[in-house]
PADO-677252 format. One record per residue (C-alpha): residue in one letter; x, y, z. Coordinates in steps of 0.05 Angstrom, whole numbers, plus 5000, padded with zeros to 4 digits. Example, Ala and Ser with C-alpha at 12.3 -4.5 7.8 and 13.67 -1.06 7.14 Angstrom:
<rs>
['A'; [5246; 4910; 5156]];
['S'; [5273; 4979; 5143]];
</rs>
This chain:
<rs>
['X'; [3521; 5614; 0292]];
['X'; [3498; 5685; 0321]];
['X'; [3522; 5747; 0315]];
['X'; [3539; 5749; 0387]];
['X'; [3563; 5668; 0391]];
['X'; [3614; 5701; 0339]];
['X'; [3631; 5761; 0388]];
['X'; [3637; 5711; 0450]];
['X'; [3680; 5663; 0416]];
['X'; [3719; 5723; 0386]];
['X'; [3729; 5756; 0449]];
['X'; [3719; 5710; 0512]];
['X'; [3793; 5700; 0515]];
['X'; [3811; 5775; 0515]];
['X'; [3767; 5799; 0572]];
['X'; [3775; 5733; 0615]];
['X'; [3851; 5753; 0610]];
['X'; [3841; 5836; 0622]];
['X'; [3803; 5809; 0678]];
['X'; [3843; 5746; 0714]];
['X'; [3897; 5806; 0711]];
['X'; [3859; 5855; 0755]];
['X'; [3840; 5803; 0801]];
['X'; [3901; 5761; 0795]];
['X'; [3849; 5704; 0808]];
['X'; [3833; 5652; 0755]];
['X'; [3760; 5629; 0784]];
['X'; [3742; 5704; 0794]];
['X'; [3761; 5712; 0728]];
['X'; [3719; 5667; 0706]];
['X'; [3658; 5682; 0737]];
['X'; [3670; 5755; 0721]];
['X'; [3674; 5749; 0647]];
['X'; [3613; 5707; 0638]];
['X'; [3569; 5753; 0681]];
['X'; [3604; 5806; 0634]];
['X'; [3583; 5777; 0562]];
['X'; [3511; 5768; 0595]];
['X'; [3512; 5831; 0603]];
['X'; [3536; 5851; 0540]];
['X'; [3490; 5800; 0508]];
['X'; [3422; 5845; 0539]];
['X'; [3451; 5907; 0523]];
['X'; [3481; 5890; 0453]];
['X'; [3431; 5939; 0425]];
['X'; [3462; 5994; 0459]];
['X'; [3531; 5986; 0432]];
['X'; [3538; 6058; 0391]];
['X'; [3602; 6025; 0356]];
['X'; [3637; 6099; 0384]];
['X'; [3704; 6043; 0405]];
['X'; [3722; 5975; 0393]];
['X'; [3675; 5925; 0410]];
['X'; [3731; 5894; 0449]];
['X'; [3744; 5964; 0492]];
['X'; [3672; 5959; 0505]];
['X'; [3668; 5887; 0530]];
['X'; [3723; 5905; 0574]];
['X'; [3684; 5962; 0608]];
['X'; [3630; 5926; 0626]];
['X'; [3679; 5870; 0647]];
['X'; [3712; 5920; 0690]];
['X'; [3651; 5954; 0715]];
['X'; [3631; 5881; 0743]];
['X'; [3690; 5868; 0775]];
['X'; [3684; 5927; 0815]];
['X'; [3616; 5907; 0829]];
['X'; [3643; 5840; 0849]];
['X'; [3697; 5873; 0897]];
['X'; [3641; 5924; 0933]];
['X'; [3605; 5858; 0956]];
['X'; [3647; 5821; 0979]];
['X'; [3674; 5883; 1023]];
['X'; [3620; 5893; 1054]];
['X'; [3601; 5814; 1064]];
['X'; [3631; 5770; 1125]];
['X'; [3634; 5706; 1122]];
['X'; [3595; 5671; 1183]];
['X'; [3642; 5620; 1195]];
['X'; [3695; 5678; 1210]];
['X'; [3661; 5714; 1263]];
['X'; [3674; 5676; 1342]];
['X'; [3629; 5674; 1375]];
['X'; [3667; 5674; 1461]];
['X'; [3641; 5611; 1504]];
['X'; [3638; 5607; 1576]];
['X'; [3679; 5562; 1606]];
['X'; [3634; 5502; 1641]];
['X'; [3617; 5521; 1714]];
['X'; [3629; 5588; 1701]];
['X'; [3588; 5657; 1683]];
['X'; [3599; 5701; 1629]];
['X'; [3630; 5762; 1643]];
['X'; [3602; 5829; 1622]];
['X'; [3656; 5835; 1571]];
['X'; [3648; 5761; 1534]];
['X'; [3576; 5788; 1531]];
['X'; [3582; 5848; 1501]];
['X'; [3630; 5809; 1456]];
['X'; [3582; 5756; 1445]];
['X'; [3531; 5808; 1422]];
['X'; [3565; 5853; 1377]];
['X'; [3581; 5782; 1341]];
['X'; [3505; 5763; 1329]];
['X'; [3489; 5825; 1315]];
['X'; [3544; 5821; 1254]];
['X'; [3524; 5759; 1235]];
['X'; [3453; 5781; 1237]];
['X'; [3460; 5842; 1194]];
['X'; [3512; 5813; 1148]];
['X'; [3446; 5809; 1092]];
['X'; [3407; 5870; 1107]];
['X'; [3406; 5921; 1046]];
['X'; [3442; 5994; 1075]];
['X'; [3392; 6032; 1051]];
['X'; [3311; 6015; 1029]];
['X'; [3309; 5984; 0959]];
['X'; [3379; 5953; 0981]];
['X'; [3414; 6020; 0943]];
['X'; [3460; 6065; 0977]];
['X'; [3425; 6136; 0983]];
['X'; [3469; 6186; 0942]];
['X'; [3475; 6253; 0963]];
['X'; [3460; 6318; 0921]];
['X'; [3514; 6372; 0915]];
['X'; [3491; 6429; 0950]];
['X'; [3479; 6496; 0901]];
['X'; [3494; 6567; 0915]];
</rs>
């Protein structure tokens, strides 16, 4: 066995429960802590051993979580967004089709990164 198998089995428990916690989800949870000792698993070298390797695991456990959460706010679910029909017979009114295309233009943008190289631009503090 590893090294790291020995860390994982040592501490998969720990962070899966820090975690299910925050998100008081249980398949979250799960997904989070796995992404998390990947993580930790290409970045072992790193570890200065300045805290617990547990605190540590935890952090980048945490720090994906948040991750997790700033996706999914800014991701809409297809499925969720109506699209308003015309009744039979009848013409859309202005209204349903300004309705109509604010929805496919959601839908349509739902994927597109906010900034170029999909990162959000940060702004410098201004000096005096």
């Amino acid at each position: 066995m590893t090294e790291f198998e020995q860390i994982y089995r040592t501490y998969f428990e720990d962070v899966y429960l820090y975690i299910r916690r925050l998100s008081g989800n249980e398949a979250i949870a799960e997904e989070i802590t796995s992404e998390a000792f990947f993580k930790a698993m290409r970045s072992i070298g790193g570890f200065r051993g300045d805290c617990d390797i547990r605190v540590w695991l935890c952090q980048i456990a945490k720090n994906c979580y948040y991750t997790y959460l700033k996706k999914s706010r800014h991701t809409e679910n297809v499925d969720d967004v109506e699209l308003p029909e015309s009744p039979p017979g009848e013409s859309a009114t202005e209204e349903q089709c300004i309705r109509r295309e604010a929805a496919e233009h959601a839908a349509g943008n739902m994927n597109r990164p906010k900034s170029p190289g999909g990162r959000k631009r940060r702004r410098m503090p201004l000096r005096c």
